[in-house]
N, CA and C atoms of all chains as a GROMACS GRO file, in nm:
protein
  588
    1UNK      N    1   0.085  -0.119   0.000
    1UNK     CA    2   0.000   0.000   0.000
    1UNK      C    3   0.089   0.125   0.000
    2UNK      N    4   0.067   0.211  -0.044
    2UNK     CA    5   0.099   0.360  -0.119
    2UNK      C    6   0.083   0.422   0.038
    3UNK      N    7   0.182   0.498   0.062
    3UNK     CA    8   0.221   0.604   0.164
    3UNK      C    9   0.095   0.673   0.169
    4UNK      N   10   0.012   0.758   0.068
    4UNK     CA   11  -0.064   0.804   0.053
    4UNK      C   12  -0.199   0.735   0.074
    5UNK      N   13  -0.262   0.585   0.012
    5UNK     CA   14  -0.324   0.510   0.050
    5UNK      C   15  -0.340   0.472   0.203
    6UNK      N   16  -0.216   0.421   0.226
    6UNK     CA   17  -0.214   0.453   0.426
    6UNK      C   18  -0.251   0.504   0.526
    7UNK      N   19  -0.271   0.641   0.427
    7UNK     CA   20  -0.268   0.758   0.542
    7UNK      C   21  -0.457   0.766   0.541
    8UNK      N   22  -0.511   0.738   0.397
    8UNK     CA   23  -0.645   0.777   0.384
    8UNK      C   24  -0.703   0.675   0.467
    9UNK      N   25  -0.660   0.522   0.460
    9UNK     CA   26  -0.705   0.448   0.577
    9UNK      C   27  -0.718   0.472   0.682
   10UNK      N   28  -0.540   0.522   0.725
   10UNK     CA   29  -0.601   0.584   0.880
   10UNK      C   30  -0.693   0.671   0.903
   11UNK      N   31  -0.710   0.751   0.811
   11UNK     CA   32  -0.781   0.871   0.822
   11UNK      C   33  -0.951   0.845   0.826
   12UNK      N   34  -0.987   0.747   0.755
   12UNK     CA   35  -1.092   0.668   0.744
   12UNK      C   36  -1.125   0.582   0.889
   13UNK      N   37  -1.039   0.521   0.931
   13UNK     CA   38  -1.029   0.435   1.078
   13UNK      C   39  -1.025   0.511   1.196
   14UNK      N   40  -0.960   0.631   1.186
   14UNK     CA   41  -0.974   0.675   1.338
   14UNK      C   42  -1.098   0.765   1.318
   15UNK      N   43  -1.133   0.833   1.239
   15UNK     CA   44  -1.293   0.903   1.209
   15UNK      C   45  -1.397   0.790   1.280
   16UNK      N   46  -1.368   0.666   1.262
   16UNK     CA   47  -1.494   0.642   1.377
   16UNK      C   48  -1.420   0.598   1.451
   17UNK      N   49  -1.311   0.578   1.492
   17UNK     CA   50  -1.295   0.533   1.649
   17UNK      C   51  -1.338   0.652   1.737
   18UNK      N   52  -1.273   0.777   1.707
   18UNK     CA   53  -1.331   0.909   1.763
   18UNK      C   54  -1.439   0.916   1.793
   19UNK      N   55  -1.486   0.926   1.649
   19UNK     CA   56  -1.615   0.958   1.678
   19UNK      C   57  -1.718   0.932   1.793
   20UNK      N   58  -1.737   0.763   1.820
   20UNK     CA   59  -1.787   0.741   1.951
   20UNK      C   60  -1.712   0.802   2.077
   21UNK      N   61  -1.617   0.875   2.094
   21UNK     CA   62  -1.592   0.905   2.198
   21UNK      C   63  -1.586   1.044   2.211
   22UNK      N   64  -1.682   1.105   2.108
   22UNK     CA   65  -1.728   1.281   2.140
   22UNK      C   66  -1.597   1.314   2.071
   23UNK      N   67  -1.520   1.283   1.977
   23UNK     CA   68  -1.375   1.394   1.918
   23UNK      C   69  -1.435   1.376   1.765
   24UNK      N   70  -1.356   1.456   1.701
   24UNK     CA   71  -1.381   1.458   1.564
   24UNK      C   72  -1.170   1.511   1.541
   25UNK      N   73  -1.172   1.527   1.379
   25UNK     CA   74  -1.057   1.570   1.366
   25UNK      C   75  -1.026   1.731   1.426
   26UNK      N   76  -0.944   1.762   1.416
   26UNK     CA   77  -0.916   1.900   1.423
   26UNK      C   78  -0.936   2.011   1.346
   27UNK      N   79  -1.027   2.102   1.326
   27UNK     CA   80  -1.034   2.198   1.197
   27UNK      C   81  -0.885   2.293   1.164
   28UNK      N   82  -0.807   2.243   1.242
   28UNK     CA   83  -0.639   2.315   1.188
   28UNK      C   84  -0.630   2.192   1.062
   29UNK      N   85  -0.624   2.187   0.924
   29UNK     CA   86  -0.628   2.140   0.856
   29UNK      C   87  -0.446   2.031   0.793
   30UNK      N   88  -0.379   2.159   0.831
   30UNK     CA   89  -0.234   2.162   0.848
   30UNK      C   90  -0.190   2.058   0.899
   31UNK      N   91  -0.280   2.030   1.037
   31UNK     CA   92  -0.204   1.958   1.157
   31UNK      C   93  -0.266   1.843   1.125
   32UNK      N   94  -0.401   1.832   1.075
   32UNK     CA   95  -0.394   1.667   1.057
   32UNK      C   96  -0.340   1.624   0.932
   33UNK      N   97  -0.313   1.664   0.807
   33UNK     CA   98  -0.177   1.628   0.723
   33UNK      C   99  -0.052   1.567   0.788
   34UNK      N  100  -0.002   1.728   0.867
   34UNK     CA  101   0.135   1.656   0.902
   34UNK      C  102   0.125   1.564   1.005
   35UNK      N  103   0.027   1.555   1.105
   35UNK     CA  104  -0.002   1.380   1.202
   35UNK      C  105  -0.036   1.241   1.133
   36UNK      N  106  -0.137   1.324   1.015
   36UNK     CA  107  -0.186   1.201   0.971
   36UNK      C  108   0.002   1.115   0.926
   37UNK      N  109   0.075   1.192   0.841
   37UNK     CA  110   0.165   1.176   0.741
   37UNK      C  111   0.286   1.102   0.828
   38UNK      N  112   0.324   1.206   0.964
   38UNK     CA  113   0.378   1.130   1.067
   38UNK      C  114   0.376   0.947   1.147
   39UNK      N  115   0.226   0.962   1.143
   39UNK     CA  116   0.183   0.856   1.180
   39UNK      C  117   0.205   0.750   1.054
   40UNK      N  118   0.237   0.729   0.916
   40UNK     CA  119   0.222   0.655   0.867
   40UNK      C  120   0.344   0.621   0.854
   41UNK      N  121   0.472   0.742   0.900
   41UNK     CA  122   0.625   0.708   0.879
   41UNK      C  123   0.641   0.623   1.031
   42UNK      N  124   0.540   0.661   1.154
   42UNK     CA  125   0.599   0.597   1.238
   42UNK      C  126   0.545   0.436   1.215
   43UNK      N  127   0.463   0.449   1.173
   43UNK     CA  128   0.413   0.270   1.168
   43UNK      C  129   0.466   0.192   1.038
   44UNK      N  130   0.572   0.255   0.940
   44UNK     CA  131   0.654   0.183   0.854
   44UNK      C  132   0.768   0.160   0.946
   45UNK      N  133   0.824   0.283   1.036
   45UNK     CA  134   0.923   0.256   1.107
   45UNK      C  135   0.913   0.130   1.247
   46UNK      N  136   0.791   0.119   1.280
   46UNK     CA  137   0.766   0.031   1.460
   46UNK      C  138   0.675  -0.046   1.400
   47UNK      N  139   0.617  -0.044   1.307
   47UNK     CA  140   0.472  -0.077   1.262
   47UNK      C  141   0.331  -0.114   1.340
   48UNK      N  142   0.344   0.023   1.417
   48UNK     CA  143   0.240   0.071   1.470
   48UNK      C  144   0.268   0.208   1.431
   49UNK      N  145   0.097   0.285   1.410
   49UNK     CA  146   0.128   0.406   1.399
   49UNK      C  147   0.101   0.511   1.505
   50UNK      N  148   0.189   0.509   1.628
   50UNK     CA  149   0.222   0.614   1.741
   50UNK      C  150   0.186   0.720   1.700
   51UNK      N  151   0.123   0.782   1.841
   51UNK     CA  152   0.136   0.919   1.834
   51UNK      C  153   0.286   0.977   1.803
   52UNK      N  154   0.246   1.092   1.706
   52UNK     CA  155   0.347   1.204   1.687
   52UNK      C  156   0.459   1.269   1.793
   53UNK      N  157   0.364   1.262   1.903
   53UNK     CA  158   0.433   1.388   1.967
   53UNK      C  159   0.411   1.348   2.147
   54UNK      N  160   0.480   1.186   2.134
   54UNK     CA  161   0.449   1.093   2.301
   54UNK      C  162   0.602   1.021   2.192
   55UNK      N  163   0.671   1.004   2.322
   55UNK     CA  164   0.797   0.938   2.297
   55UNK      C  165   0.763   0.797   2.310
   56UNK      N  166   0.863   0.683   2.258
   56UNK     CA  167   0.856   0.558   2.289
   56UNK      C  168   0.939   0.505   2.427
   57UNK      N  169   0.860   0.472   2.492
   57UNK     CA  170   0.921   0.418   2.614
   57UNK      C  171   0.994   0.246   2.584
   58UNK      N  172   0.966   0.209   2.488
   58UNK     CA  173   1.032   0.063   2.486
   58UNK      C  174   0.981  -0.027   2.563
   59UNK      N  175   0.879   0.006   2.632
   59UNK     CA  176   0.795  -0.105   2.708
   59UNK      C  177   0.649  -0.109   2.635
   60UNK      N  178   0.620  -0.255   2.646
   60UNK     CA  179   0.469  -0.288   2.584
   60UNK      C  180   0.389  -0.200   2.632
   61UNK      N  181   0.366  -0.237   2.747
   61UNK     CA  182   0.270  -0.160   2.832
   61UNK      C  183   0.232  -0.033   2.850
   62UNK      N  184   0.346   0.036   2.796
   62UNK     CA  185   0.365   0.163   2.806
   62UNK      C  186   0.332   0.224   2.647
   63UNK      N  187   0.414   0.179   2.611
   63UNK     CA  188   0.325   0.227   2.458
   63UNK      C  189   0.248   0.206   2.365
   64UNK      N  190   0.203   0.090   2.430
   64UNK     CA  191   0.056   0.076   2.382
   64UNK      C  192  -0.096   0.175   2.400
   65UNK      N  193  -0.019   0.271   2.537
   65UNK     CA  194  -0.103   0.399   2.561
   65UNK      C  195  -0.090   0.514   2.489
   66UNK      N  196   0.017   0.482   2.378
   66UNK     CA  197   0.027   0.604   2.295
   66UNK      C  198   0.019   0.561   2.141
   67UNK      N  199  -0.048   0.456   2.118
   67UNK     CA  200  -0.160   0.411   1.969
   67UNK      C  201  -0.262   0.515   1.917
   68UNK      N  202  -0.234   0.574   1.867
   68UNK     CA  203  -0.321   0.643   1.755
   68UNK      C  204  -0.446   0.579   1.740
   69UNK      N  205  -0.563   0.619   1.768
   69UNK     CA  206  -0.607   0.726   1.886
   69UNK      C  207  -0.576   0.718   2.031
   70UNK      N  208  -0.506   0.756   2.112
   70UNK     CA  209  -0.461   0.716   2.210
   70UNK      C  210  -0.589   0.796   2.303
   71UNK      N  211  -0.716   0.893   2.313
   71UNK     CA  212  -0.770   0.904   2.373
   71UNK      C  213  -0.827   0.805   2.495
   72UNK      N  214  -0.905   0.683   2.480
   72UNK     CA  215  -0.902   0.606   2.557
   72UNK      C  216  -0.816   0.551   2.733
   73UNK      N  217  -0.676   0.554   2.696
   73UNK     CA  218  -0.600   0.575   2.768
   73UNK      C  219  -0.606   0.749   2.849
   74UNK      N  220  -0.613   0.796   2.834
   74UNK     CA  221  -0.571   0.927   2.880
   74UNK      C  222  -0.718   1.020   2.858
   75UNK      N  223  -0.811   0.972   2.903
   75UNK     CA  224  -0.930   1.037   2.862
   75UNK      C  225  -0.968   1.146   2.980
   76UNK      N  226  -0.955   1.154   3.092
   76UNK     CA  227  -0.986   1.255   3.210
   76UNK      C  228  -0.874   1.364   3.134
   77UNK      N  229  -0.774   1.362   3.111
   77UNK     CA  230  -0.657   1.440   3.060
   77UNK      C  231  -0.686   1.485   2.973
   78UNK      N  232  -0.710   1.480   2.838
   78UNK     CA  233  -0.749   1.502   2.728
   78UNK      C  234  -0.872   1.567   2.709
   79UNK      N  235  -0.990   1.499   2.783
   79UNK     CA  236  -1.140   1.582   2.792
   79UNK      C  237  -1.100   1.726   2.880
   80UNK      N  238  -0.987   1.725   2.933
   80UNK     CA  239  -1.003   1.834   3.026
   80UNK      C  240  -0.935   1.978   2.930
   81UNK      N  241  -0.878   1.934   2.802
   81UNK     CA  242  -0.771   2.007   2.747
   81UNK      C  243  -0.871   2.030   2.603
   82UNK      N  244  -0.979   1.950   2.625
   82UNK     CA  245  -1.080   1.926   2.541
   82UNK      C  246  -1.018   1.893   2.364
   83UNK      N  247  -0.868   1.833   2.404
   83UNK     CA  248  -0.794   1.742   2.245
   83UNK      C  249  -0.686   1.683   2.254
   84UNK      N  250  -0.643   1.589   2.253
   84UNK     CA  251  -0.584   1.506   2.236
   84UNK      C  252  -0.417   1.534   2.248
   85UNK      N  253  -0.312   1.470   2.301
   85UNK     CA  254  -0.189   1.567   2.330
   85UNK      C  255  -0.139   1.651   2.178
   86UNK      N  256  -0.147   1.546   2.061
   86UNK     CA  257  -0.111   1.609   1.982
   86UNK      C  258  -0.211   1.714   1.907
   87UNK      N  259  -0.300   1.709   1.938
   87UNK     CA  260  -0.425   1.783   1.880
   87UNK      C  261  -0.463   1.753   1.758
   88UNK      N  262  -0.454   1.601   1.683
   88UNK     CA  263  -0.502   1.574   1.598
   88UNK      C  264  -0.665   1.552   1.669
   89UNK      N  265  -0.712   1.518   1.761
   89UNK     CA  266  -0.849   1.544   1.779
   89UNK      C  267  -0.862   1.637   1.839
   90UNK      N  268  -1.006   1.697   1.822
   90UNK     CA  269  -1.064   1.793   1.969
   90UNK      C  270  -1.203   1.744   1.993
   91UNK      N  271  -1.279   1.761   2.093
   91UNK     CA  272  -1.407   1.744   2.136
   91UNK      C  273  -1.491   1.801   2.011
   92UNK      N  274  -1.612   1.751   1.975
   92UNK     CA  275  -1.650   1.773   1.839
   92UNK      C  276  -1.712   1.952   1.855
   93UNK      N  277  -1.724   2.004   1.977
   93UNK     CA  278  -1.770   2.085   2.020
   93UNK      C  279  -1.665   2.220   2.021
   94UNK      N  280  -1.550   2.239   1.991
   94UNK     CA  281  -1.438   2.288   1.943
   94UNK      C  282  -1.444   2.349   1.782
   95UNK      N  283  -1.483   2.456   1.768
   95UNK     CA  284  -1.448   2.529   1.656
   95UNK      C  285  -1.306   2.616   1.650
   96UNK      N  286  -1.265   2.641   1.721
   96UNK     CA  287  -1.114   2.696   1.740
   96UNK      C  288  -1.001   2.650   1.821
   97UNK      N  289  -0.948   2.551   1.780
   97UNK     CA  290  -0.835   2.476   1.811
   97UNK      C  291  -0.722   2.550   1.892
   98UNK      N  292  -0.725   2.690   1.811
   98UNK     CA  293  -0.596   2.734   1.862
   98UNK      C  294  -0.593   2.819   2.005
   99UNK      N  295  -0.751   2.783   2.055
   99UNK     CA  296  -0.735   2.818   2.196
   99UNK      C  297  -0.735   2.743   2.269
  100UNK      N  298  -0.706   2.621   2.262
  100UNK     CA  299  -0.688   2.533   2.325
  100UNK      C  300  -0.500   2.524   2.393
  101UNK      N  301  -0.532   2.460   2.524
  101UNK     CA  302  -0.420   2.452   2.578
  101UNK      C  303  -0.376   2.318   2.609
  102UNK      N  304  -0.236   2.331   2.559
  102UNK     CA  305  -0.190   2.171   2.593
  102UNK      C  306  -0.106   2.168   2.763
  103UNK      N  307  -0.154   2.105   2.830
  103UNK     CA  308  -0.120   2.132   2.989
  103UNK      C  309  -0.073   1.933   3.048
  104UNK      N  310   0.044   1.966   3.088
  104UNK     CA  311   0.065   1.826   3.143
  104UNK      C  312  -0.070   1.729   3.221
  105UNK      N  313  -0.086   1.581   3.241
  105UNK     CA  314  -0.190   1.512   3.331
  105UNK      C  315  -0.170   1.547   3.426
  106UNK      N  316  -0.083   1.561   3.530
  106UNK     CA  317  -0.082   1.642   3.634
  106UNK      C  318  -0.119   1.752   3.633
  107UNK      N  319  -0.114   1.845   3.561
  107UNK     CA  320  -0.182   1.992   3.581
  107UNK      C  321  -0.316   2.028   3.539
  108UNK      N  322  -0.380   1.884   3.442
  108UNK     CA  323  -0.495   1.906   3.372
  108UNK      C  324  -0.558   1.810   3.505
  109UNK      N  325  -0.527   1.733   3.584
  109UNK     CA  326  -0.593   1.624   3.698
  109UNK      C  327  -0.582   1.704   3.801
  110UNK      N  328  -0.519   1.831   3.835
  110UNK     CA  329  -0.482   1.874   3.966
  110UNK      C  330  -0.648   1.910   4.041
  111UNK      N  331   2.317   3.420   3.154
  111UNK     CA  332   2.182   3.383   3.099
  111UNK      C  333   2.138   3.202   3.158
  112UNK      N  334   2.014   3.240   3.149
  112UNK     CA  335   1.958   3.096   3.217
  112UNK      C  336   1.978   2.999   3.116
  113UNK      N  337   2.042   2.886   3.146
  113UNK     CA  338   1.985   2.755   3.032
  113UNK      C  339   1.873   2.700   2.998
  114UNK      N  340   1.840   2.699   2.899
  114UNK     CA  341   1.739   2.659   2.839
  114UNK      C  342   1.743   2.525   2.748
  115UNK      N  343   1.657   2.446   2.766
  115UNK     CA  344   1.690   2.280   2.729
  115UNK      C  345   1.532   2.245   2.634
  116UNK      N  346   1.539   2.228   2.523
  116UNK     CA  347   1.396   2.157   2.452
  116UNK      C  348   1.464   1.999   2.477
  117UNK      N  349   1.304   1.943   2.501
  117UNK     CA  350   1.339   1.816   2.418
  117UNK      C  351   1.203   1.791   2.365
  118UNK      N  352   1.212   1.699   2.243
  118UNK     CA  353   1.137   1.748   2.174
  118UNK      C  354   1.108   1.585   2.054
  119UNK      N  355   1.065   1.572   1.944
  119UNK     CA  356   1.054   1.460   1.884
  119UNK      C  357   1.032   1.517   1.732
  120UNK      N  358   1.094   1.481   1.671
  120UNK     CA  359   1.125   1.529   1.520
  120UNK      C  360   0.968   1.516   1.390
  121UNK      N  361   0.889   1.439   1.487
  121UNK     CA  362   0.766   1.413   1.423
  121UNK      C  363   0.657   1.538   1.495
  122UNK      N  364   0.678   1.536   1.555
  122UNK     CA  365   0.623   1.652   1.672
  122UNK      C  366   0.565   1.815   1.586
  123UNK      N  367   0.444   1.848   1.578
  123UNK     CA  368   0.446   1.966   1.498
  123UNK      C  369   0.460   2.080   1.644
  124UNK      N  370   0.415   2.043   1.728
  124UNK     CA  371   0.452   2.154   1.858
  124UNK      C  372   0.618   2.166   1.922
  125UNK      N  373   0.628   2.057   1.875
  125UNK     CA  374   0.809   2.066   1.935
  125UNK      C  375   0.863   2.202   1.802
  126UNK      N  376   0.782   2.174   1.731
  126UNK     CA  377   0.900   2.281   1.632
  126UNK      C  378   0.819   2.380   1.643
  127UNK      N  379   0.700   2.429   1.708
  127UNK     CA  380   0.691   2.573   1.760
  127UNK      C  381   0.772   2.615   1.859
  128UNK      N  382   0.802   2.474   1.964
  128UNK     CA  383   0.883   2.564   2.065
  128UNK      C  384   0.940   2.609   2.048
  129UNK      N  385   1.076   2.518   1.922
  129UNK     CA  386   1.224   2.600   1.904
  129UNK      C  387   1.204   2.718   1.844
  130UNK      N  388   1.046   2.718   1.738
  130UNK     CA  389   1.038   2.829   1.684
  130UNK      C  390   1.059   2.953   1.789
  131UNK      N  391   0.977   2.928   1.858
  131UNK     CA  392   0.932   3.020   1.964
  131UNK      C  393   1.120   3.119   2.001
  132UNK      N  394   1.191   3.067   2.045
  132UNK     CA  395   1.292   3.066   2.103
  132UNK      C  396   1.373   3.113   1.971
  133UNK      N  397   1.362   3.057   1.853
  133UNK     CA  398   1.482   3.095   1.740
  133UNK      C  399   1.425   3.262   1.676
  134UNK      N  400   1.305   3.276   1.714
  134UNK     CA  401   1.231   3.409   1.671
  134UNK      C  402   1.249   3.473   1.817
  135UNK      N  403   1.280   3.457   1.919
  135UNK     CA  404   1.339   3.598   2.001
  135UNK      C  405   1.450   3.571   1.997
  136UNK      N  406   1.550   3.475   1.946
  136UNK     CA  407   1.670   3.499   1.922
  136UNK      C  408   1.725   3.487   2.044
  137UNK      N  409   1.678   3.348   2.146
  137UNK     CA  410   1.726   3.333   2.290
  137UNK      C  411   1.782   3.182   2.265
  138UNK      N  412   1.902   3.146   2.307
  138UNK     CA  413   1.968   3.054   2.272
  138UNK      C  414   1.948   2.948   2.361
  139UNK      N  415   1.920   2.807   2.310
  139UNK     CA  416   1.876   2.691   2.375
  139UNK      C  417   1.913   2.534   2.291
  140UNK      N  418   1.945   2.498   2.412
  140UNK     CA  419   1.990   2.324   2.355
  140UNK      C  420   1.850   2.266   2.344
  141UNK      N  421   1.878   2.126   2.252
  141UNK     CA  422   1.752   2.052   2.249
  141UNK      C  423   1.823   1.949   2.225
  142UNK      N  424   1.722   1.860   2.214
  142UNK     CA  425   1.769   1.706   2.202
  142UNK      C  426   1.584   1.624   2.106
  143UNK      N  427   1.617   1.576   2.002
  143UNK     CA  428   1.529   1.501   1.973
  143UNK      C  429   1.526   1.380   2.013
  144UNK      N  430   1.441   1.357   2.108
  144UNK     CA  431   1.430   1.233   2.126
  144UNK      C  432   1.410   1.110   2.074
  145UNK      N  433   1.307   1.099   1.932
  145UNK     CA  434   1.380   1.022   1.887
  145UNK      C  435   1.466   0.965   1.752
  146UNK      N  436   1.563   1.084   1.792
  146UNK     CA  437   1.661   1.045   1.685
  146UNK      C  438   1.804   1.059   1.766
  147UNK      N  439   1.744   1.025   1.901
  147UNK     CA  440   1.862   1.054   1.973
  147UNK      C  441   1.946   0.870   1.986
  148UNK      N  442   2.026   0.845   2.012
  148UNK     CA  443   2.110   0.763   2.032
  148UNK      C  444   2.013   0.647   2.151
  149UNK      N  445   2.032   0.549   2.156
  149UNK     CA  446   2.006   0.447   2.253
  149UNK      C  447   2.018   0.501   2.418
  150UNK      N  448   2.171   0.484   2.371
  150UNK     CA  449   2.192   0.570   2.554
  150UNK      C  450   2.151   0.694   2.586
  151UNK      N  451   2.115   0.804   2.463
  151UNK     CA  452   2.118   0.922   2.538
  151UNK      C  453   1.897   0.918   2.585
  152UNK      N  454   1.858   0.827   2.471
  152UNK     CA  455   1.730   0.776   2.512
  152UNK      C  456   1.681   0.724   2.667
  153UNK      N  457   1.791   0.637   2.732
  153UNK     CA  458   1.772   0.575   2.858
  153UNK      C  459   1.807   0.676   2.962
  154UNK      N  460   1.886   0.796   2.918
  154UNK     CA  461   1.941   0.829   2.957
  154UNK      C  462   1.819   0.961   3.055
  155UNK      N  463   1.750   0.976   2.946
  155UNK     CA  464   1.659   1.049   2.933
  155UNK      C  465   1.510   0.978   3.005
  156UNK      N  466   1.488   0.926   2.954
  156UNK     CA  467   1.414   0.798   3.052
  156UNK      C  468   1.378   0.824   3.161
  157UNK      N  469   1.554   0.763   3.241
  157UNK     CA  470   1.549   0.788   3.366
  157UNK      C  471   1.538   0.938   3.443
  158UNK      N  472   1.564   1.013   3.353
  158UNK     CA  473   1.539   1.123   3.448
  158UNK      C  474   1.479   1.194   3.438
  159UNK      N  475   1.360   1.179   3.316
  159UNK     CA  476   1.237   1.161   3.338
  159UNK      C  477   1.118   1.112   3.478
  160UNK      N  478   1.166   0.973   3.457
  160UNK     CA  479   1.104   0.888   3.533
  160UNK      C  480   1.105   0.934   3.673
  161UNK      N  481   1.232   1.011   3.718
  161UNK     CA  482   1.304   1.037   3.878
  161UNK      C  483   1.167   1.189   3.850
  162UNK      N  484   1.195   1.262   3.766
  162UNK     CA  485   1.146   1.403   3.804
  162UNK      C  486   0.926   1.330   3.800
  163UNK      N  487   0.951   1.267   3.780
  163UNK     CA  488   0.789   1.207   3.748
  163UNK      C  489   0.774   1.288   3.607
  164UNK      N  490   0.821   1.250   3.499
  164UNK     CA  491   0.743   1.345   3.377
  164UNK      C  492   0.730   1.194   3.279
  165UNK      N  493   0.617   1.248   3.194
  165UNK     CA  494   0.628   1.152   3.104
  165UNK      C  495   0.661   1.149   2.946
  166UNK      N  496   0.644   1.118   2.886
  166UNK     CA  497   0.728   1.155   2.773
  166UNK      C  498   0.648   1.227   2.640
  167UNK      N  499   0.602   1.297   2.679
  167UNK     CA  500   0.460   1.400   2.591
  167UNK      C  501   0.585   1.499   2.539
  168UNK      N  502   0.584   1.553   2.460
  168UNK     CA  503   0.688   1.611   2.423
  168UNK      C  504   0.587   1.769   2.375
  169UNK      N  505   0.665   1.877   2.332
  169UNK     CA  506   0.777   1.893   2.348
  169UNK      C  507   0.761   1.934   2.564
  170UNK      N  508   0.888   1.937   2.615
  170UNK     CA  509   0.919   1.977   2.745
  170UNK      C  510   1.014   2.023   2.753
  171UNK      N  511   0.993   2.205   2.798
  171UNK     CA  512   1.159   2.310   2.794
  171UNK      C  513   1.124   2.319   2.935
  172UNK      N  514   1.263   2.301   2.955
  172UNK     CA  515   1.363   2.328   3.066
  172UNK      C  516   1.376   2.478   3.081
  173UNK      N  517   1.375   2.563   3.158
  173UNK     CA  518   1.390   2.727   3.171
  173UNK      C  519   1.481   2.744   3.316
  174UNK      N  520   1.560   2.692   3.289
  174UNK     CA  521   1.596   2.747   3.437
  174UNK      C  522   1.578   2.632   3.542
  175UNK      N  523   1.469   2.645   3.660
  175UNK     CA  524   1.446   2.546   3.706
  175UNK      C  525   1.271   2.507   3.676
  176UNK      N  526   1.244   2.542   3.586
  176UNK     CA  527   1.091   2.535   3.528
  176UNK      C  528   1.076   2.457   3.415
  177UNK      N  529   1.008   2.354   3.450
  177UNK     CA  530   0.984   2.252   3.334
  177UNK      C  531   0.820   2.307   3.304
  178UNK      N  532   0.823   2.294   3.186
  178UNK     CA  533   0.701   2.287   3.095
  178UNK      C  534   0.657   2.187   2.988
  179UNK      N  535   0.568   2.135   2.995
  179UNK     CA  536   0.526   2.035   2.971
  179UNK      C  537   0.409   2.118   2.859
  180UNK      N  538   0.424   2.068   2.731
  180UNK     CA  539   0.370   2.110   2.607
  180UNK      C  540   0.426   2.231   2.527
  181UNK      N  541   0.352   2.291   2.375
  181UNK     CA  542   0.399   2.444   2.362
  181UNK      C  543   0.305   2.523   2.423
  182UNK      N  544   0.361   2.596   2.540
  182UNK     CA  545   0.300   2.703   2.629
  182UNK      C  546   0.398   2.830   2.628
  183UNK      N  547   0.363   2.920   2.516
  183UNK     CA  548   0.405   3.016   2.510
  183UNK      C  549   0.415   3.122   2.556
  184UNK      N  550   0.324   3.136   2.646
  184UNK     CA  551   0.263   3.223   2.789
  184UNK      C  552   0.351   3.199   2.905
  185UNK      N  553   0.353   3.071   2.888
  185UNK     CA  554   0.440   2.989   3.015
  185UNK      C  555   0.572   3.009   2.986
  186UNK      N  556   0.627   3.033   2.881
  186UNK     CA  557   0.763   3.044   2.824
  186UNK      C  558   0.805   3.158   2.858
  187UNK      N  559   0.687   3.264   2.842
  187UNK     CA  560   0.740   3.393   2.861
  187UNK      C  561   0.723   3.430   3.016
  188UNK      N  562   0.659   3.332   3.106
  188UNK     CA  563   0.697   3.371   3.208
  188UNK      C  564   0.767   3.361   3.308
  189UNK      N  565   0.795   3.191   3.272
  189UNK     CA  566   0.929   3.170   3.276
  189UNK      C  567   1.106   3.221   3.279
  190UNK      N  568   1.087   3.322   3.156
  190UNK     CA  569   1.226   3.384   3.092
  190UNK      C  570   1.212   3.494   3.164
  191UNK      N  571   1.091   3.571   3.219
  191UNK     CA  572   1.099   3.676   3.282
  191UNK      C  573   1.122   3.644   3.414
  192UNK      N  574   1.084   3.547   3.492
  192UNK     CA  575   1.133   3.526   3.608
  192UNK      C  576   1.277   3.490   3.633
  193UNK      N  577   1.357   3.464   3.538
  193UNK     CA  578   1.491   3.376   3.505
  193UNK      C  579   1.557   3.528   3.440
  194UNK      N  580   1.466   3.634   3.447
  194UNK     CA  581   1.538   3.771   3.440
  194UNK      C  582   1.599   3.801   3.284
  195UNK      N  583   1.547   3.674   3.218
  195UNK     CA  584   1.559   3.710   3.070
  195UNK      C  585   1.511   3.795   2.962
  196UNK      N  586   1.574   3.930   2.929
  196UNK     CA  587   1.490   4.003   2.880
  196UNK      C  588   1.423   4.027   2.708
   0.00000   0.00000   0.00000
């Protein structure tokens, strides 16, 4: 499959995983290109496609919480920031992305 | 002047606002991509991570003695002003 083909899959696959969980994509148009595009170099490289912008810890357990859509895992955190660390999602209720704040789980749980 | 430390992940579209952030006031700062960093300097990082409790959400600048966790540009600048950076 075509780099480009890849990416429309994912793009196709996480549209409803989201979806049931109140996110949609991001209307920064930019940013889901370069995540979507990211994500398809990281899952040729690990072959999984990781979040962008969550490091690999080298443990199963551990990065299996940062799978694209990684909402699930980190959902009190994320609903509170109302998008996702990398901000390829936001709450479908989000028309302006760029006021959104990205704030550590500790500071978004405090 | 205070040290200033990114680290950051080369896939990352907010890690490259931070440096932006920093290469547009023209305030000088190390970074490290994490991952295109070396094995050891990865574990290395890890652990002291792990000791400060952070996790590996990137990007996270160092200011002094102020860690920030995401691009918080507000936070950056208040940071550099407390660290007397003008």
């Amino acid at each position: 499959m075509s780099v480009s083909d890849r990416k429309e899959s994912l793009r196709a696959q996480f549209q409803g995983a989201v979806d049931v969980l109140g996110y949609k994509y991001t209307p920064d148009t930019e940013l889901v290109e370069w995540c979507l595009d990211q994500e398809v170099i990281l899952e040729q490289k690990h072959g999984i496609p990781f979040c962008p912008c969550q490091g690999l810890n080298y443990r199963r357990e551990k990065d299996m919480r940062i799978v694209c859509p990684c909402i699930p895992w980190h959902r009190a955190h994320f609903d509170k920031m109302k998008r996702c660390w990398c901000g390829l999602f936001v709450h479908k209720d989000v028309e302006d992305p760029d006021q959104l704040v990205q704030m550590s789980e500790a500071e978004a749980l405090q | 002047m205070v040290k200033i430390m990114i680290y950051a992940l080369s896939t990352c579209p907010w890690c490259k606002k931070a440096k932006r952030y920093f290469v547009d006031k023209n305030i000088p700062f190390d970074f490290m991509d994490y991952d295109l960093a070396t094995e050891e300097d990865q574990n290395r990082v890890r652990r002291d991570f792990e000791k400060r409790n952070l996790d590996l959400s990137f990007p996270k600048a160092f200011i002094g003695d102020k860690i920030i966790s995401g691009y918080r540009p507000d936070d950056y600048e208040k940071a550099l002003q407390e660290a007397g950076v003008p």
